[in-house]
N, C-alpha and C positions, 0 to 999 in steps of 0.2 A: 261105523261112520256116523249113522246117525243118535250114537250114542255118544258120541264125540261133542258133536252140535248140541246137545241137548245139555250136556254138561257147560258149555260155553257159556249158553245164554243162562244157566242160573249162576255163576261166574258173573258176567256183566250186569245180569239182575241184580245182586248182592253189592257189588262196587257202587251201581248207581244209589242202592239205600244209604251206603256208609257216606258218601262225600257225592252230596249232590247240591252243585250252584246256585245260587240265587241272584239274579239276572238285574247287573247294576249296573246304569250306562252310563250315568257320571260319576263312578271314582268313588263321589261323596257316600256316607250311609246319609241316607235319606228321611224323612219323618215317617211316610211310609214304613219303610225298614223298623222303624222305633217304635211304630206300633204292633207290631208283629213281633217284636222282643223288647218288652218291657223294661228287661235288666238295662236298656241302654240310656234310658231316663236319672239313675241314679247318678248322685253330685258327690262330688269326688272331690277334695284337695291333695295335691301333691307338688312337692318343690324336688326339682331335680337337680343335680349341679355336674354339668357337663356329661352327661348321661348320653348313652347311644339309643337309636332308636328301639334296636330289640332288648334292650333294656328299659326301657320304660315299658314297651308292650309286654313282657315279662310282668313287671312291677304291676301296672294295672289288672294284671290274669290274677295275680294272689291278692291283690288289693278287693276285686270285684267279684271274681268267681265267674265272670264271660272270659272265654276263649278267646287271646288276641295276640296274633303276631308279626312277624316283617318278616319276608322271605331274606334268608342271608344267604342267598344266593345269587342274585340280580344287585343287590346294593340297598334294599328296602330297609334293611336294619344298621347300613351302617353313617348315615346322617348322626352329627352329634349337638346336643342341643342344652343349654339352661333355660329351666321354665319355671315359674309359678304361677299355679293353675288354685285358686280361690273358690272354691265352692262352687265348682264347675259341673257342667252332666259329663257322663262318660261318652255320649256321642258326639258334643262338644268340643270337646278333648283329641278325640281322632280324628275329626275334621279338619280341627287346626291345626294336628300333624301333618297331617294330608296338604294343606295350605301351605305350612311353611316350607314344604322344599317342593313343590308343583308351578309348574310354569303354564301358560297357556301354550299347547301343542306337546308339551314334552310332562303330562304328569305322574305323579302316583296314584295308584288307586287300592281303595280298600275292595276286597273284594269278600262278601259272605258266603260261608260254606254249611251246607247240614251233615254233620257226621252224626249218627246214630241217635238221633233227634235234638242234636243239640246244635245251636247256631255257631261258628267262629268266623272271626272277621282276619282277613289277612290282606295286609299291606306289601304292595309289590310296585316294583319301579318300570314302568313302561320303556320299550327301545328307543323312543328318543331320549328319554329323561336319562337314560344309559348315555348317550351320547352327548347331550345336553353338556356337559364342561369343558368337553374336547373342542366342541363347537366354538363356543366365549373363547376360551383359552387361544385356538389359533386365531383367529377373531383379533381377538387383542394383540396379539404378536404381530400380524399383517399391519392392524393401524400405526402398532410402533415403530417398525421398520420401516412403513412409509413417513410418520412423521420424523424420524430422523433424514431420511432420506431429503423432505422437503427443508428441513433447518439447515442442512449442509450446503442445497444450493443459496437457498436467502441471504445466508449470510456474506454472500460475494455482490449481493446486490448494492448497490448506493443509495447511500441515504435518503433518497428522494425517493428511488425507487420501492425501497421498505417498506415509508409511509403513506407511497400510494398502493400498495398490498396490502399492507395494514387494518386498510379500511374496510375489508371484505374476509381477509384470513385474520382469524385468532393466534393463530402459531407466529406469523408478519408482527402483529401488533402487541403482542409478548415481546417479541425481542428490542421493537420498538422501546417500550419502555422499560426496560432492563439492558441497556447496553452489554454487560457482564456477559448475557446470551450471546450474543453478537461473536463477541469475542471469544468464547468459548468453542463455538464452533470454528471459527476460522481457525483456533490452536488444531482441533482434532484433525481439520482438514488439511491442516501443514505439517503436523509431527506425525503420525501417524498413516500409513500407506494406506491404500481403498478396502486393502486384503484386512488387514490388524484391525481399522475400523469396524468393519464388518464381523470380527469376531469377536469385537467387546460388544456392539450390541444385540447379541447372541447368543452373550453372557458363556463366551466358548473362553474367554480370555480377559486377565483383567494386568493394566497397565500399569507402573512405574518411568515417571519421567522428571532425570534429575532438572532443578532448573535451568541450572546453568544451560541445558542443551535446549532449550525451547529458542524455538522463531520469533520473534517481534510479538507476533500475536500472544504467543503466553504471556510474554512479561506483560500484555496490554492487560490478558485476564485478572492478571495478582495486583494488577497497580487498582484497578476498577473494585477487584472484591476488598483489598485491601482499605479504600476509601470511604464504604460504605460503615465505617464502625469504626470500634475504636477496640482490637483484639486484643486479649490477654490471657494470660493461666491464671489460676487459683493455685495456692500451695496448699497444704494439710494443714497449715496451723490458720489457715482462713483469710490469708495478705492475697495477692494479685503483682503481678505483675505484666510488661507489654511484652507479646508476645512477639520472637522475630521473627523476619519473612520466611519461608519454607524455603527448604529447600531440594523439596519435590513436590511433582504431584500424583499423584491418582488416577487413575479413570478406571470404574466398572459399573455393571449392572448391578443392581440391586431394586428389593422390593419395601416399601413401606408395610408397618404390619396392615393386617387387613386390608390391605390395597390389592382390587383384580388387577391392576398396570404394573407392569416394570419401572424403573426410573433410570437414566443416565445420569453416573453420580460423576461430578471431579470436586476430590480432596483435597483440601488446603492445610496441611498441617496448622492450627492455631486459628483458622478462620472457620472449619469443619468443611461436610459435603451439602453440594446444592447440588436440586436435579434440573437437567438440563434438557432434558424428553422426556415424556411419559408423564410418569407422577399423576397429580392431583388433576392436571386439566385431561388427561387420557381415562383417570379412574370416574373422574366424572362425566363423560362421554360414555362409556361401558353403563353405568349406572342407568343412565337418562334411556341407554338400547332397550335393556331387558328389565326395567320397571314395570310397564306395560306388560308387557309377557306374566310377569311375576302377580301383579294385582289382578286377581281372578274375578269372574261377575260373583255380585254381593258382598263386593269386598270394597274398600277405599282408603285411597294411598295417605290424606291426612283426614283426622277426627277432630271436631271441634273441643273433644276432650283434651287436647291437648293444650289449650290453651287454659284450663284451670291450671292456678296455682296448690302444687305438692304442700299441704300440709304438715309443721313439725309436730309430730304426737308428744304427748304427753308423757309418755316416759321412752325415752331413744334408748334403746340396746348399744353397748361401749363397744366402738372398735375391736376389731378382734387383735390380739398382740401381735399375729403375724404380717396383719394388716389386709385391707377389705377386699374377698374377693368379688367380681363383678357379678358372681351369686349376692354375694351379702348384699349389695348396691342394687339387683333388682328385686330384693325381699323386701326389702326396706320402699322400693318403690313401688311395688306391687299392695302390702298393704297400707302404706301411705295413702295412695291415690286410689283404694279400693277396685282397683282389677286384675286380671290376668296377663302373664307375660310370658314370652315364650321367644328363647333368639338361636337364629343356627349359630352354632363356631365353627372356625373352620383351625385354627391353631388351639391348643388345651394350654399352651406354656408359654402364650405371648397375651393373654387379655389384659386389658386394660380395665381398671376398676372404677375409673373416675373418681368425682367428691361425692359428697352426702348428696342426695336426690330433694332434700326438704328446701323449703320458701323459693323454688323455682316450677316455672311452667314446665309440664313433661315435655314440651315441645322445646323449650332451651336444654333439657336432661338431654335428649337425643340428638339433638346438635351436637354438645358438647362430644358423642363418640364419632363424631367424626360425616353425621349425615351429610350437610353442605357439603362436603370435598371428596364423598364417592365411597366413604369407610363405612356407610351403614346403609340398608333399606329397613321401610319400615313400613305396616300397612294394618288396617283392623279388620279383623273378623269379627262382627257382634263386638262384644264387650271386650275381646282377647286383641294386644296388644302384640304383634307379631312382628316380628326384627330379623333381617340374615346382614350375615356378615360376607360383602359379594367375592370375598377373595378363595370362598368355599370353592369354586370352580378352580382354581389350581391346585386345589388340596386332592380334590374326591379321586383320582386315584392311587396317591400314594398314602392312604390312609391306611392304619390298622384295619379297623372293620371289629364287627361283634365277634366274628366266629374265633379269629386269632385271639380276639383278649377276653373271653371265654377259659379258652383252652389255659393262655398264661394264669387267669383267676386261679384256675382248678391248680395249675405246676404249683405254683406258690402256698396255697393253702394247704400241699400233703404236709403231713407232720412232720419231716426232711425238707421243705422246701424245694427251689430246682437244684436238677444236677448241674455240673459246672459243664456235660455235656448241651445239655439244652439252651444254658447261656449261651454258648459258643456257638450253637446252629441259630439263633434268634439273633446277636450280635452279628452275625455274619450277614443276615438275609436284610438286617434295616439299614434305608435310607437314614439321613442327617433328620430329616423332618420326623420318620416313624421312632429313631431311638429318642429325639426328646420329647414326645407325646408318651412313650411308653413309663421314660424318667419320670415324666411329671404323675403319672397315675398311679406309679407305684415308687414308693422312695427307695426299700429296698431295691432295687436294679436302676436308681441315681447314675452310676458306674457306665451304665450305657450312654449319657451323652456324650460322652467321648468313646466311642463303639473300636476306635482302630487297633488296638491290643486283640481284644475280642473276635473280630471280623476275621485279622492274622490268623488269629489261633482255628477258629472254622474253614478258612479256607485252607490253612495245611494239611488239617485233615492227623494231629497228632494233637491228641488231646492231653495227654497226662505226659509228654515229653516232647516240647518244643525245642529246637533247633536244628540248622543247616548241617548239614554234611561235613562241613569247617568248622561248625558251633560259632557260626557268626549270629549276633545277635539277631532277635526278630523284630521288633519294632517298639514305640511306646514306650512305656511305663520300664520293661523289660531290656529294651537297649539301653537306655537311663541307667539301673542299673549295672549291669554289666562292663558297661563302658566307663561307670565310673571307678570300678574294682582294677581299670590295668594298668598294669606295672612292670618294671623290668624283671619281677621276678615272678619265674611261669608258674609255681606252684601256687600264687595269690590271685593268679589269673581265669577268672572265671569263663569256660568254655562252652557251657550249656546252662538251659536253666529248663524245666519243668515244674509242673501245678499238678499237687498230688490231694486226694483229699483223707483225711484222717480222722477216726473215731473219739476228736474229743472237743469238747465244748468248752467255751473260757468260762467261770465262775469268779464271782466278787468273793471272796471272803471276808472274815469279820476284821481283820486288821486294814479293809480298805483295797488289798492286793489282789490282782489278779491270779486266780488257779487254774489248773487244764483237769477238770475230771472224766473219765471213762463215759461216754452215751454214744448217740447216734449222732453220727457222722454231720455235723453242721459247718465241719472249718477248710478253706483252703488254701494251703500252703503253698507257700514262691520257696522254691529252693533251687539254687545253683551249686553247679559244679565249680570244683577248685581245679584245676592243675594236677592235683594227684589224683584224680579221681572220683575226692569220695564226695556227695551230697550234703550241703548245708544248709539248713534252714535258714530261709531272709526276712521274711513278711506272712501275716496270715489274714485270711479276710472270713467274713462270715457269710455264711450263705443263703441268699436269697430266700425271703421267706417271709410270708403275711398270715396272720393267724384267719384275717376277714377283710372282707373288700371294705372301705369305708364307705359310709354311704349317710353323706347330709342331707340327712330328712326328720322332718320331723315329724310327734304323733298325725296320722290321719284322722282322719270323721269320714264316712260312710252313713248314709239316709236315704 
């Protein structure tokens, strides 16, 4: 027994040498801290482009040679971010990671550990900051539901009555001067039951209503929106003509990109959608809540910096041909106006890239994505130029995360690529949001924004021979065909179809032509069944596969 004991504590002895705390009560690494590990004084540049967080703490470990990472487990690594960081310190640097997604009550914190004399810093996501989107996110559902709620009674109100609301309610005094509101609501509140309502703005259901069947109040909406313009289409060869009335409409939820609010949309065929709740005056209330929250002590919400005018240099780097991503626009404005910049995303395959940043104030630059109207915050750290984009809070749980696109890095980079089983288990498990963040990070697996072939083929659970018990088709791509093959005669009529995958590779030859020669298995084949049985080949695709993650950076300095 007491050999027992005796072994324990050199056990506990030993763990506390390897990984023993060093004792941080705000979050921040401290200058203390940085006296006590020197490495964290060195200045660093690095330009990221939509990079995750344990990806840039990665990047900085082989950049710098200090130990530094996000716990991917709590969520610490999976914030996604564009930065360019200018000759920056490396304490600097994780600070203002630390900043940009740290709220006052709900933060992240670095925290230093001594493993076997060595320092490492690790960034981890506290349980509110875990909580912290769900919060916003019902938050903002609650005020929408109620502001619909209040535009449904107002609008029965009289006109007198309105504009004596008006004068104290924002929502009153909106529709005040927008009759079209007015009117919009009293269509929803007459076509539609309390029940249907309630499920479009729920975004549980979205509506089709031909004109003809509308109550007084709709024709009053199309006669009002109709008046305010003069509506037309464009043709292809570049003429116009007047567009005529619809003859339906619309109604659902929808979100603006970047916007933490929902919006209530009705469609006008040739006049477009207007939102009629939410939108821009809800994203700008959200904004106004948790700004405060967001701007931490020693920080501030605007810089007199911003009021210089961006300089055009002397020689401008040309458009890229695919055209500017919102990296290229704050490289450009980062060395332009000689600072650092650093913005959450919260979408990878919806940014907006704006114009050139030159002969404008940085403070009209950030307007321009949308500051006034609720689509951006922004705040300074020291010289760092710090941005979220507040729609991150409906995003942060149905994101990827580092660990899963990690793991697809590594699928894609074997020398075979993925299997077509692994497609099918990935296509099966993403949301509508995670397959086109995935599409957009890696071009080979493109094919995922439309996941529903894929997802079929996972959830049947028959990977190399799809179909029903009938050989009714499965879905997609695959019912397409299938169904365009029948005929009255059964032997041309395709029964089944399977994805087989086969040992050979397309080759260009010298006459220009495509050849299939003998290798490792890169191609998969669509083939259906005929009527008599046998298997015919249809289609073939290639299979997934990245030689190397790209990655726009360019050379570092280190001093």
């Amino acid at each position: 027994m007491v050999a027992c004991l005796h072994a324990t504590a050199i056990v506990i002895a030993l763990c506390a040498a390897v990984a023993r705390p060093v004792v941080n009560d705000t979050g921040y690494i401290t200058e203390e801290m940085v006296r006590k590990d020197p490495r964290l004084e060195r200045r660093v540049s690095v330009r990221a482009d939509r990079w995750y967080y344990g990806e840039l703490c990665e990047y900085l470990t082989a950049l710098t040679g200090v130990q530094i990472a996000a716990n991917d487990r709590d969520g610490a690594a999976d914030p996604r971010l564009i930065a360019v960081f200018r000759d920056v310190r490396l304490v600097d640097i994780l600070n203002a990671m630390r900043s940009l997604v740290s709220y006052e009550g709900a933060p992240f914190l670095w925290d230093c550990r001594e493993t076997s004399g060595e320092l490492k810093y690790v960034l981890s996501r506290s349980l509110r900051a875990q909580r912290l989107a769900k919060t916003i996110v019902d938050a903002v559902e609650a005020d929408f539901e109620a502001d619909c709620a209040r535009l449904l009674s107002m609008c029965r109100l009289s006109d007198k009555d309105l504009r004596k609301l008006a004068e104290t309610d924002p929502l009153a005094d909106n529709m005040v001067k927008f009759p079209r509101n007015k009117a919009a609501w009293r269509m929803l509140g007459d076509a539609l039951s309390p029940e249907q309502l309630a499920r479009v703005i729920r975004g549980e259901e979205r509506v089709t209503l031909r004109v003809a069947d509308l109550p007084p109040s709709g024709a009053e909406l199309i006669k009002l929106v109709w008046s305010e313009g003069r509506r037309v289409f464009r043709t292809p060869e570049g003429g116009e003509y007047d567009a005529p009335e619809p003859q339906s409409v619309g109604i659902l939820r929808d979100r603006f990109p970047d916007s933490p609010a929902p919006a209530l949309m009705i469609n006008l065929p040739g006049a477009g959608a207007y939102a009629y709740a939410g939108a821009v005056p809800l994203a700008k209330r959200v904004v106004s809540r948790y700004t405060p929250l967001w701007v931490l002590p020693g920080e501030v919400e605007r810089d007199p910096r911003e009021d210089h005018l961006v300089g055009r240099p002397s020689e401008v780097l040309p458009e890229p041909a695919e055209g500017p991503s919102l990296f290229f626009r704050m490289c450009q404005l980062a060395d332009a106006a000689s600072i650092s910049v650093a913005i959450r995303i919260a979408e990878v395959h919806r940014l907006s890239a704006g114009s050139s940043p030159y002969d404008r104030t940085i403070a009209q630059i950030l307007d321009s994505y949308g500051r006034p109207y609720g689509m951006l915050q922004t705040k300074w750290r020291g010289d760092i130029l710090l941005a979220t984009k507040p729609s991150w809070c409906s995003f942060d749980a149905s994101g990827i995360g580092w660990r899963v696109e990690k793991g697809l890095r590594r699928s894609l980079a074997r020398p075979d690529g993925m299997t077509f089983s692994e497609v099918m288990d990935i296509a099966g498990s993403l949301t509508a949001h995670q397959a086109e963040t995935v599409a957009t990070d890696h071009p080979s697996l493109s094919f995922l924004r439309r996941p529903g072939l894929y997802a079929a083929l996972a959830q049947s659970g028959m990977a190399y021979q799809v179909r029903s018990p009938e050989g009714v088709p499965v879905t997609g791509r695959i019912a397409d065909i299938i169904n365009r093959g029948r005929s009255d005669e059964a032997d041309t009529l395709p029964s089944a179809c399977r994805i087989v995958e086969k040992p050979f590779v397309p080759r260009i030859g010298p006459d220009g032509k495509t050849k299939y020669v003998r290798g490792k298995g890169h191609t998969w084949w669509l083939e259906l069944r005929s009527g008599d049985g046998a298997w015919r080949p249809h289609s073939a695709v290639r299979r997934p596969k990245e030689v190397a993650h790209a990655r726009a950076t360019p050379p570092f300095h280190l001093r």
